[in-house]
Structure formats: structure tokens, C-alpha cells
TIRO-2110 file (N, C-alpha, C; in Angstrom, 1 decimal):
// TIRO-2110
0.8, -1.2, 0.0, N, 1, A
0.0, 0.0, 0.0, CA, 1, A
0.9, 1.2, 0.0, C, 1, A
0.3, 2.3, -0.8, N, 2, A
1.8, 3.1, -0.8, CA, 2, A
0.6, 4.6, -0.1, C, 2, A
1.3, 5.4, 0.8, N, 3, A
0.1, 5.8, 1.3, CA, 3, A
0.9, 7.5, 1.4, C, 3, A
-0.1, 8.6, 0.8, N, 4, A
0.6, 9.7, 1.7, CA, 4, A
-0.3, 10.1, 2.1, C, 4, A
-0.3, 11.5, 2.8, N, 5, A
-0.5, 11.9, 3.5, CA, 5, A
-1.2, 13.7, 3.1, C, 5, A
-2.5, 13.6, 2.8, N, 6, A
-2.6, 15.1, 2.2, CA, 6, A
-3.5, 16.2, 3.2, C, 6, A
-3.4, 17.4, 2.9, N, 7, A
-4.3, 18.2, 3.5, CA, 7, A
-5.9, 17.8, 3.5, C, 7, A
-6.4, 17.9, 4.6, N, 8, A
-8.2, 17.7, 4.6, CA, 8, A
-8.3, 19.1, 3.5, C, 8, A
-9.5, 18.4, 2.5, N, 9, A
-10.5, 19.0, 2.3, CA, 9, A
-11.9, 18.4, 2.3, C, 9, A
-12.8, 19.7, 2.0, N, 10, A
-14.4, 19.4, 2.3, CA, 10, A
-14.3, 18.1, 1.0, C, 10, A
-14.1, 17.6, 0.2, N, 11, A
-14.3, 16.7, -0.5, CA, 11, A
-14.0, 15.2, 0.3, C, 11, A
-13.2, 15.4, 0.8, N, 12, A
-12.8, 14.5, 2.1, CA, 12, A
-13.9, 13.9, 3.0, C, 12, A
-15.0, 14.9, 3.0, N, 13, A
-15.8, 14.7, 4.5, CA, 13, A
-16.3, 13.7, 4.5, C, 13, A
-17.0, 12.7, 4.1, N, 14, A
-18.2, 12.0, 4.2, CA, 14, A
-16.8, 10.8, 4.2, C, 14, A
-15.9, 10.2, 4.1, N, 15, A
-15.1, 9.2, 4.1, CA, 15, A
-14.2, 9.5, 5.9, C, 15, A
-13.7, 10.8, 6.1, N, 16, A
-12.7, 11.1, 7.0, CA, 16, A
-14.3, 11.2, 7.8, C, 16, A
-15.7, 11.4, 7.8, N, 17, A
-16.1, 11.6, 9.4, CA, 17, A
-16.5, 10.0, 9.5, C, 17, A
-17.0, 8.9, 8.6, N, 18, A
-17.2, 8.0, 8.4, CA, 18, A
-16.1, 6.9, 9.5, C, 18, A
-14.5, 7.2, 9.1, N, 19, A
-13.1, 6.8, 9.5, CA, 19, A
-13.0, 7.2, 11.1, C, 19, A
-13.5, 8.9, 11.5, N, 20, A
-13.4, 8.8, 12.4, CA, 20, A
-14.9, 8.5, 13.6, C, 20, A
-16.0, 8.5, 13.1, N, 21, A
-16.7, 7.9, 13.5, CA, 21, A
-16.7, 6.5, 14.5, C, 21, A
-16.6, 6.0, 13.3, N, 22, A
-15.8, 4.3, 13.6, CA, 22, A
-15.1, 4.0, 15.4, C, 22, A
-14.1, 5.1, 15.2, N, 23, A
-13.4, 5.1, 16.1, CA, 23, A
-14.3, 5.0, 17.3, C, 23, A
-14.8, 6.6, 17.4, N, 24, A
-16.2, 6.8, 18.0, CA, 24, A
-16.5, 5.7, 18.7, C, 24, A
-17.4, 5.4, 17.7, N, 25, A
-18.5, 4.6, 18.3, CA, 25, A
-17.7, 3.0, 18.8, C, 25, A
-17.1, 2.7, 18.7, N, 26, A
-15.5, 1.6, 19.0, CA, 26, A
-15.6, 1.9, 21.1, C, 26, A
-15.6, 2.9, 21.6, N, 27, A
-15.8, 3.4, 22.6, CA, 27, A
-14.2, 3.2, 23.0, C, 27, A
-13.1, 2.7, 22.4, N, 28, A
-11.7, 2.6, 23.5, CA, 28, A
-10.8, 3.2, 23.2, C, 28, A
-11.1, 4.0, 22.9, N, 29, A
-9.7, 4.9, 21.9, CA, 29, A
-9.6, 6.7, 21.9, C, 29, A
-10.8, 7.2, 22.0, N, 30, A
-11.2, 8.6, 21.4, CA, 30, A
-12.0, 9.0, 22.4, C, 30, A
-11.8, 10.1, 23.5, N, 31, A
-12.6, 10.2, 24.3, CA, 31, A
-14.2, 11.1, 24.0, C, 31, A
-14.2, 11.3, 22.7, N, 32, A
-15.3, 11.7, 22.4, CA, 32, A
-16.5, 10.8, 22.4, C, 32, A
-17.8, 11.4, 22.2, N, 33, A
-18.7, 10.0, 22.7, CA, 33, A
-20.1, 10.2, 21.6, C, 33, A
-19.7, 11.6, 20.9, N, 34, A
-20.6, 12.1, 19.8, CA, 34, A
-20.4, 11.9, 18.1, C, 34, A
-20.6, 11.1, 18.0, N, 35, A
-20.2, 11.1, 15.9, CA, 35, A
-20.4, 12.6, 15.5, C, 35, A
-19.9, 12.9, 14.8, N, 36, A
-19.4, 13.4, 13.8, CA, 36, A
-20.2, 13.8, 12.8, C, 36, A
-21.4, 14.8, 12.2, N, 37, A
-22.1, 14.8, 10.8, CA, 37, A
-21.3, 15.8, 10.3, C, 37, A
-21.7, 15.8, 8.7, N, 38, A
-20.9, 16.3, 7.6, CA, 38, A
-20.3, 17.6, 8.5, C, 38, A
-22.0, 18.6, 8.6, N, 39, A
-21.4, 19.8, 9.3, CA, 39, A
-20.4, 20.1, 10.3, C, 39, A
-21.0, 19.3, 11.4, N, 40, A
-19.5, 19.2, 12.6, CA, 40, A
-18.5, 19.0, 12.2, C, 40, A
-18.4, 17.8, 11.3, N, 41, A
-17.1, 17.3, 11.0, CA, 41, A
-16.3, 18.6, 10.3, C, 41, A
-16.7, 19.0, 9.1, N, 42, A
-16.2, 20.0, 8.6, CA, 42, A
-15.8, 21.4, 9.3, C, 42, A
-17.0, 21.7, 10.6, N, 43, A
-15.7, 22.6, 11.3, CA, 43, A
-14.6, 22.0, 11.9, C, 43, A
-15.1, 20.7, 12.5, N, 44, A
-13.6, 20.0, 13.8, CA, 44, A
-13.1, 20.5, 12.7, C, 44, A
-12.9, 19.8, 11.5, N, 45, A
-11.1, 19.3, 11.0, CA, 45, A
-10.8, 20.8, 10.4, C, 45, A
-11.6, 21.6, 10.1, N, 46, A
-10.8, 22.5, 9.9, CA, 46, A
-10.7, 23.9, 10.7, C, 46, A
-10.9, 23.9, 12.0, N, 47, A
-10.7, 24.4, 13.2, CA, 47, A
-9.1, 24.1, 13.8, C, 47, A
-8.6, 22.6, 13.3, N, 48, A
-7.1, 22.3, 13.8, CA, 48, A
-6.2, 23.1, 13.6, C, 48, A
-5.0, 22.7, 13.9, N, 49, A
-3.8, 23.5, 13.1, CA, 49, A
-3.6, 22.4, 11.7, C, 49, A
-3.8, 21.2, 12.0, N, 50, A
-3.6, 20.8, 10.7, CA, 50, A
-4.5, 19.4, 10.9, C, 50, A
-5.3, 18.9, 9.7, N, 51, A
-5.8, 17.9, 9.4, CA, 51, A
-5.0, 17.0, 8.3, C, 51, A
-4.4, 15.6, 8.6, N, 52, A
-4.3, 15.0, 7.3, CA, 52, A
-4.9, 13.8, 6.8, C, 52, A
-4.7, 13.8, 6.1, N, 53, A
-5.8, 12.7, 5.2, CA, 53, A
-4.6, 11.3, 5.0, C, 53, A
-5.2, 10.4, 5.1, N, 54, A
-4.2, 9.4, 4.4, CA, 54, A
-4.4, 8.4, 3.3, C, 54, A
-4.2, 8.6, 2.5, N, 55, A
-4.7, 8.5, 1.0, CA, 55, A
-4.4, 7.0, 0.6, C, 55, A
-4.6, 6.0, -0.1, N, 56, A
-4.0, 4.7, -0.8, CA, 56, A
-3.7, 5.3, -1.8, C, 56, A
-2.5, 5.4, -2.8, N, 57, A
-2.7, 6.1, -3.6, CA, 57, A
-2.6, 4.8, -5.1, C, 57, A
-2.8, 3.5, -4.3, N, 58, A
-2.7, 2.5, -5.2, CA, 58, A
-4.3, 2.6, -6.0, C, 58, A
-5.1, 2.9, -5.0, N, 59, A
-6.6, 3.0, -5.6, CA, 59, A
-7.3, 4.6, -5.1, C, 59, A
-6.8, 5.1, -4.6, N, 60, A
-7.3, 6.7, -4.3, CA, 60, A
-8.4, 6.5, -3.0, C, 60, A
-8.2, 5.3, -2.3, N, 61, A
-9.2, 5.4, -0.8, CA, 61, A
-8.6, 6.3, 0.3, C, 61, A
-9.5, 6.6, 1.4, N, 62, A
-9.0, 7.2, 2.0, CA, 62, A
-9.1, 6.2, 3.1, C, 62, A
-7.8, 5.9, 3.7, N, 63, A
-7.5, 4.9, 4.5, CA, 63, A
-7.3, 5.1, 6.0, C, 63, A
-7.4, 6.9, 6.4, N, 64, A
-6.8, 7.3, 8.1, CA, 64, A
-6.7, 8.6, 7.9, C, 64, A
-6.2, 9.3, 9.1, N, 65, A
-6.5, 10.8, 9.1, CA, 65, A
-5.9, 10.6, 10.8, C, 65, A
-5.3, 12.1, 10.7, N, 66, A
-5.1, 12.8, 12.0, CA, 66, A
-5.4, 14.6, 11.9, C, 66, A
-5.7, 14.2, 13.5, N, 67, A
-5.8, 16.1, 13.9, CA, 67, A
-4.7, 16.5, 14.4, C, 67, A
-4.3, 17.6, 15.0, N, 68, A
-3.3, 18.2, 14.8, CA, 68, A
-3.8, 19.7, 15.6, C, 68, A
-3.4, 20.0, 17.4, N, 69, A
-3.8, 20.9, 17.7, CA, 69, A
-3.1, 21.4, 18.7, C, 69, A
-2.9, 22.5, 19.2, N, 70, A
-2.2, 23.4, 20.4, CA, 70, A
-2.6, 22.0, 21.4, C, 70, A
-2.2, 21.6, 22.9, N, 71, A
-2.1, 21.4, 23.6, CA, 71, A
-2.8, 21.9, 24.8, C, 71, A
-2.3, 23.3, 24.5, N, 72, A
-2.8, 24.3, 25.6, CA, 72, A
-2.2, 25.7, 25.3, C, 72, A
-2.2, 26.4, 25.6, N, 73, A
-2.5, 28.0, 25.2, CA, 73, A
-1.0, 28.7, 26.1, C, 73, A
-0.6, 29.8, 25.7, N, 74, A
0.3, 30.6, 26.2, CA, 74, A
1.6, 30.2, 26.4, C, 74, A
1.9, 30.2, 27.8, N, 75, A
3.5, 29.2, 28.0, CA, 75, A
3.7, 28.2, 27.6, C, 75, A
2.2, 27.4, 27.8, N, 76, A
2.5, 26.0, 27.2, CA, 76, A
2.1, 25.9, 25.7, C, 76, A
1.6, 26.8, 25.0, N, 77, A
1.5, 26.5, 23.6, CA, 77, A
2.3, 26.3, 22.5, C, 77, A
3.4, 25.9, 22.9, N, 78, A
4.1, 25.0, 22.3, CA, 78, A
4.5, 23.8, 21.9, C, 78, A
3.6, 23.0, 22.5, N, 79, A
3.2, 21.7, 23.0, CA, 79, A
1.8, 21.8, 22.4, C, 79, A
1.8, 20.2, 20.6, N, 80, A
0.8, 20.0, 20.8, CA, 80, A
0.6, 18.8, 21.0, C, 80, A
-0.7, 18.5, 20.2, N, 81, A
-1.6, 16.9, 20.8, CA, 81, A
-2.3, 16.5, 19.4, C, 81, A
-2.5, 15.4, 19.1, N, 82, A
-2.9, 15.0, 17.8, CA, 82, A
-3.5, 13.8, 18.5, C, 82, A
-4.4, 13.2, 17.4, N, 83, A
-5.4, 11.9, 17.4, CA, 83, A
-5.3, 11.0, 16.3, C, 83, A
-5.2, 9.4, 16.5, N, 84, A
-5.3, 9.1, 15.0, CA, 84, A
-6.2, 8.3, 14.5, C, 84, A
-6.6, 8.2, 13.2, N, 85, A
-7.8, 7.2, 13.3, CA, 85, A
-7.1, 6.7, 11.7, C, 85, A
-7.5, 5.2, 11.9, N, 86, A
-7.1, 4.0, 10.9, CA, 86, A
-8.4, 3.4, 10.2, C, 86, A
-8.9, 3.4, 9.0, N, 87, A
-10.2, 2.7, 8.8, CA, 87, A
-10.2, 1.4, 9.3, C, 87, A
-11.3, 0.6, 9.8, N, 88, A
-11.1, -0.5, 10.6, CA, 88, A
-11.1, -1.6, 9.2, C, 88, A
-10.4, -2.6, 9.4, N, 89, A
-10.4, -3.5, 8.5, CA, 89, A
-8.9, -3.8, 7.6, C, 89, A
-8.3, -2.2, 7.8, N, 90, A
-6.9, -1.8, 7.1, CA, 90, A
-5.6, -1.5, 8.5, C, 90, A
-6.3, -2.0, 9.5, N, 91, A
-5.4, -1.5, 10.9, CA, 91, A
-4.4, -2.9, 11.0, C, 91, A
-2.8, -2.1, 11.4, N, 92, A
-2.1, -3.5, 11.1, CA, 92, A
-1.1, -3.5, 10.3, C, 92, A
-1.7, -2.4, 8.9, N, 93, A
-0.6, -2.0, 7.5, CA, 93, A
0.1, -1.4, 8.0, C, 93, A
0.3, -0.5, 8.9, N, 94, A
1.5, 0.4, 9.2, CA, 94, A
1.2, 1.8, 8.7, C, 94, A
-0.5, 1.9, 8.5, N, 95, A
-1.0, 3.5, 8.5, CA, 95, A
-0.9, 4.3, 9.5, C, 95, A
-0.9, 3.7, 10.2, N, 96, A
-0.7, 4.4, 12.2, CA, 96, A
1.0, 4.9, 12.1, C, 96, A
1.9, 4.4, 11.3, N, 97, A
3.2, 4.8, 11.8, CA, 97, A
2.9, 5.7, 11.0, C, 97, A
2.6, 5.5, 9.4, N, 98, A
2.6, 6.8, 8.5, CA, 98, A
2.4, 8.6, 9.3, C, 98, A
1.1, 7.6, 9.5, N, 99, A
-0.4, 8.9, 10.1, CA, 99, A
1.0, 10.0, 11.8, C, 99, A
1.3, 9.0, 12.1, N, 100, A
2.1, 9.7, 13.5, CA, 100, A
3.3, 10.5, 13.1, C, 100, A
4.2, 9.4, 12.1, N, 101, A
5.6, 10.3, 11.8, CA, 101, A
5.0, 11.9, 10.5, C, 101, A
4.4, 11.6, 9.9, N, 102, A
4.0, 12.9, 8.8, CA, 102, A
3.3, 14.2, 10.8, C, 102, A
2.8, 13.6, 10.9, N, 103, A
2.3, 14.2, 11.9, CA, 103, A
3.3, 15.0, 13.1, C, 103, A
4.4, 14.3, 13.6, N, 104, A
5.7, 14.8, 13.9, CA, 104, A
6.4, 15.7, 12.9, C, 104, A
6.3, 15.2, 11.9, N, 105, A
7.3, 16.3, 11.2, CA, 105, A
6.0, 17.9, 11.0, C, 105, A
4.7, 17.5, 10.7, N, 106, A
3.8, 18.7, 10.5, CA, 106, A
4.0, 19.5, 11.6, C, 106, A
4.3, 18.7, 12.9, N, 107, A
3.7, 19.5, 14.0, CA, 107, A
5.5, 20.4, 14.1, C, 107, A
6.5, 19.5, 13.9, N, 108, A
7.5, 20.6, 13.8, CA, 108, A
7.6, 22.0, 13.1, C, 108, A
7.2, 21.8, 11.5, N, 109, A
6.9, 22.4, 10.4, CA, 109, A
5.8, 24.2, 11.5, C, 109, A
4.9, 23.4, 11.8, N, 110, A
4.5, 24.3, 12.4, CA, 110, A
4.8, 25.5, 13.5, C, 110, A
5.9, 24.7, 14.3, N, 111, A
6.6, 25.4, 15.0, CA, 111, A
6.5, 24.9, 16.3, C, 111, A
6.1, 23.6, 16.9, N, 112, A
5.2, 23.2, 18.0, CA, 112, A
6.6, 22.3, 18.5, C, 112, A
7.2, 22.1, 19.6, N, 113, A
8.1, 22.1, 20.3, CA, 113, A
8.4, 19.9, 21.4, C, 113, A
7.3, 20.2, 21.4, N, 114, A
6.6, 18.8, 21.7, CA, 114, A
5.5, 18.3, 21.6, C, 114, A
5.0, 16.9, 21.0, N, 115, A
4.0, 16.2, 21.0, CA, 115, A
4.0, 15.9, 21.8, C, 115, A
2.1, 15.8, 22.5, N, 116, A
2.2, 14.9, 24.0, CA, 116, A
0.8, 14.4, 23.6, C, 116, A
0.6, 13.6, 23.9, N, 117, A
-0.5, 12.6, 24.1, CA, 117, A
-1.1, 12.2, 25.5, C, 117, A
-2.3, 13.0, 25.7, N, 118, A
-3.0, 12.9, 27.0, CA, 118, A
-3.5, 11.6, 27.6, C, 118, A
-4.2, 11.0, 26.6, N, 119, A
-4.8, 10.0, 27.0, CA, 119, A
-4.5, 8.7, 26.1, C, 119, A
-3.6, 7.9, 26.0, N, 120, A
-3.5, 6.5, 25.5, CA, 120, A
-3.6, 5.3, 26.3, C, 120, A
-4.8, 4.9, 26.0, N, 121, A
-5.7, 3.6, 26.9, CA, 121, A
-5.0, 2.5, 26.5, C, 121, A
-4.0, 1.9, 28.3, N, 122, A
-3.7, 0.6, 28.4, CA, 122, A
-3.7, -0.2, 27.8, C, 122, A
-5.0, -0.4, 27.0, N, 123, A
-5.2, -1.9, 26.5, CA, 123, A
-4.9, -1.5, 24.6, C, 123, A
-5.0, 0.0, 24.2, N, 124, A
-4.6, 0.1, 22.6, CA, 124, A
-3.0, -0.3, 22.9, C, 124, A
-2.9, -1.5, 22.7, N, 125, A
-1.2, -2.4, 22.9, CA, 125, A
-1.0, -1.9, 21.2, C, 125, A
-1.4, -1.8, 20.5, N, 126, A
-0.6, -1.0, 18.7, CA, 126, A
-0.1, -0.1, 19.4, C, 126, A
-1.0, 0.7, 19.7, N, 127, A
-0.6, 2.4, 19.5, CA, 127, A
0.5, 2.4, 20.9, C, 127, A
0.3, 1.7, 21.6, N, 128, A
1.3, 1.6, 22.9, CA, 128, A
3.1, 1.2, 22.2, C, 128, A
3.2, 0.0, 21.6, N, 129, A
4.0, -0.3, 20.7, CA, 129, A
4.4, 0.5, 19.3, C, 129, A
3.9, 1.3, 19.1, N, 130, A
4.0, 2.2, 17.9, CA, 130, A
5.1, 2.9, 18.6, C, 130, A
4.3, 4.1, 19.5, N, 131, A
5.0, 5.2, 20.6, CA, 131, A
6.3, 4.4, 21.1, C, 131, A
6.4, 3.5, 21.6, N, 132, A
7.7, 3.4, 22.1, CA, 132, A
8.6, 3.4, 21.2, C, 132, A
7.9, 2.2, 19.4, N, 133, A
9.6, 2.4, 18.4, CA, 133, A
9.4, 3.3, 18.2, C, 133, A
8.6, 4.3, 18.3, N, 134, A
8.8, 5.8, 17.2, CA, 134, A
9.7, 6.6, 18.6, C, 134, A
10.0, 6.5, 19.8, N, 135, A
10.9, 7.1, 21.0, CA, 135, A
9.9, 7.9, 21.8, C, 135, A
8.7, 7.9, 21.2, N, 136, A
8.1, 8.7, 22.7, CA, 136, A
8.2, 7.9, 24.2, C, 136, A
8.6, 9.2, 25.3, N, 137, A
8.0, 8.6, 26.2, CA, 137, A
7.2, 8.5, 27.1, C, 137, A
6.7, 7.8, 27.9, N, 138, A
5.8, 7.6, 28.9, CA, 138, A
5.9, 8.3, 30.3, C, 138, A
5.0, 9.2, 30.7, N, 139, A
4.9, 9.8, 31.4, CA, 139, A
4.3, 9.3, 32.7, C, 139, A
3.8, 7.9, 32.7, N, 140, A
3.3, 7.6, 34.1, CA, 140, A
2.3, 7.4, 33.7, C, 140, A
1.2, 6.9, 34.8, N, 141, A
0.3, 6.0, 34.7, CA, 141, A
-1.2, 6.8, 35.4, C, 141, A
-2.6, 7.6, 34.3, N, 142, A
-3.7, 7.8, 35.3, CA, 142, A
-4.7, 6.4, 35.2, C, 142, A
-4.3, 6.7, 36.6, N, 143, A
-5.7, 5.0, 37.0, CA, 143, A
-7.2, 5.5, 36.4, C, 143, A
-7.6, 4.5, 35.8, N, 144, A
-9.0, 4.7, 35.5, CA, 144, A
-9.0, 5.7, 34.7, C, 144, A
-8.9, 6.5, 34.1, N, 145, A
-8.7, 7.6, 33.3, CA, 145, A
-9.9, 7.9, 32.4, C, 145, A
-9.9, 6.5, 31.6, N, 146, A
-10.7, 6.6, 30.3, CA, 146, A
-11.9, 5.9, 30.7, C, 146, A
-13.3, 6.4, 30.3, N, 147, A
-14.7, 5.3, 30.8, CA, 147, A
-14.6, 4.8, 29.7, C, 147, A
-14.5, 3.4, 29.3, N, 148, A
-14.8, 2.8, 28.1, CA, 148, A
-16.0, 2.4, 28.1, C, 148, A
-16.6, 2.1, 26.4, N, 149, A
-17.7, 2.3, 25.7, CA, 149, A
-18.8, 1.5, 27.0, C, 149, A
-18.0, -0.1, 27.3, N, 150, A
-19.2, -0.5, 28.1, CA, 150, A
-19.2, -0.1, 29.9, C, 150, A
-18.6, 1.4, 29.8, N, 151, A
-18.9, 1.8, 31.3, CA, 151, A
-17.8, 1.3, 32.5, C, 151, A
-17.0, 0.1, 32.0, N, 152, A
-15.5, 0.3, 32.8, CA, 152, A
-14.5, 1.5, 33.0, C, 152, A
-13.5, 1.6, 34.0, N, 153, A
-12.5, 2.0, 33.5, CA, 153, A
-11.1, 2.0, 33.6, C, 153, A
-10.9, 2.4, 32.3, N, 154, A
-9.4, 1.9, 32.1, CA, 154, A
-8.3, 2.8, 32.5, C, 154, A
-7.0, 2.6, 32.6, N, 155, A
-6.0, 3.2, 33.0, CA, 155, A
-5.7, 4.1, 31.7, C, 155, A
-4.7, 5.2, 31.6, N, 156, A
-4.3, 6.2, 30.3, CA, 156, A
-2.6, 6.0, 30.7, C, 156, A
-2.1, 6.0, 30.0, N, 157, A
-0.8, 6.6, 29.7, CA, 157, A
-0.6, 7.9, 28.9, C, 157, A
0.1, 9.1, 29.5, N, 158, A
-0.1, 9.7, 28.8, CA, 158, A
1.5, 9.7, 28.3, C, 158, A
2.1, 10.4, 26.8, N, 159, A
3.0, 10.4, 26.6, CA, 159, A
3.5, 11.8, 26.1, C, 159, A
4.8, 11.8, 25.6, N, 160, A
5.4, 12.5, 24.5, CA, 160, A
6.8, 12.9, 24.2, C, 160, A
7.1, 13.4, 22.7, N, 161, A
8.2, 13.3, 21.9, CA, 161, A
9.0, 15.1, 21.9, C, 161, A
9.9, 15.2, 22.2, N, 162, A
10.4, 16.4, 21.5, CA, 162, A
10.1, 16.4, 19.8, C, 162, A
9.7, 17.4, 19.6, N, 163, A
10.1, 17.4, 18.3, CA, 163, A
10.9, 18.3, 17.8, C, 163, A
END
């Protein structure tokens, strides 16, 4: 699969809220708990600092997507935070490293100082394994953190990278 990585547009919508949806409603991953319609979707992603799209460019599907946003404001707005979402069925290819490293280099490009990742739930063992070969690190451990979909809860690791 040969995959890059392009800017969101509104042509995008209905595949990228579909992708992140998914996640969504998945309940272990995304602490949001509301899907996504055309209209919402189209402000989220283009409210970020950067949306990207991740393209198959073997057949032109859209295969994943990340957001791309400040952290937090002022002293610390240097420091951001990104999300990633993989279409389910294609998770496994190595869209998640694509989607993270283009995402590192954007968030440098932008001027953003470090990646940090608030909330990465325990049990996503990919994305946990991703983060370590890619060198982020781990910040410690919040108990219970995340309410998953069926109302348990799970522990978060939060992390992050200089960039």
C-alpha cells in the first residue's frame, strides 16, 4: 500500500467523518462519545492546526487521518496533541506509523516544540507499541482515566516526543 499523506478537504468529508466515526462509536480509543455529521465534521477538522488525510494512492481510498492541535494555550502553547484514526479493517498495515511520523514532522513544520499525548488507553497495545519504536516517552500512569464504551475504566498513559 503506498500511502501519503494530504491536507483535509471538504471533498474528504463523508469518508474522513465515516473513519473517524468508527473510532467513535468503537468506545476505546477517542474520548469523544458524539459522531461526527458532515457539518460538525467539517468545522472539527478545519478548526485544527492541521488535518491530514491518508490516502491509498494505489486506488485513491482514504485509508486514516489525523488532527493536529495546540495542547494548551500561552506558555505551554508549544506543545501539541494529535489523534489518530485508521479505517477498521486496514489496521495493522502500518498506517498508524505513516499517520504519527508525517504528523511529527507537521507538527515541527509548524513550530510546535513537543508532541504529547493525554490520554492513550492501556489496553490500545498498537498504539502503545507504535509510541515506544517511534521514542516517545511515557509519562506515568492515570488509574482509571478513560470510561470505556461498556462503562468500565481503564488506566491512560499519557505520553510525549520532542520534536
Amino acid at each position: 500500500m503506498n500511502i501519503t499523506i494530504k491536507p483535509y478537504e471538504r471533498s474528504h468529508i463523508k469518508e474522513a467523518i465515516a473513519i473517524w466515526n468508527e473510532v467513535v462509536e468503537e468506545g476505546v480509543a477517542f474520548p469523544q462519545k458524539e459522531p461526527l455529521t458532515e457539518e460538525s465534521g467539517h468545522s472539527f477538522f478545519t478548526e485544527q492546526s492541521f488535518t491530514g488525510i491518508a490516502v491509498n494512492e494505489d486506488n485513491g481510498e482514504i485509508v486514516g487521518l489525523y488532527i493536529l492541535h495546540p495542547n494548551n494555550v500561552g506558555r505551554c502553547g508549544h506543545i501539541c496533541n494529535a489523534s489518530y484514526a485508521v479505517k477498521g479493517g486496514l489496521r495493522g498495515q502500518h498506517i498508524g506509523k505513516s499517520l504519527v511520523t508525517h504528523c511529527m514532522e507537521k507538527g515541527r513544520e509548524l513550530g510546535y516544540g513537543i508532541l504529547q499525548f493525554n490520554a492513550v488507553v492501556r489496553s490500545n497495545e498498537t498504539a502503545l507499541r507504535l509510541y515506544k519504536k517511534l521514542g516517545f516517552m511515557q509519562l506515568g500512569t492515570i488509574p482509571g482515566g478513560f470510561l470505556m464504551k461498556d462503562g468500565t475504566y481503564e488506566d491512560i498513559i499519557p505520553h510525549y516526543h520532542l520534536l
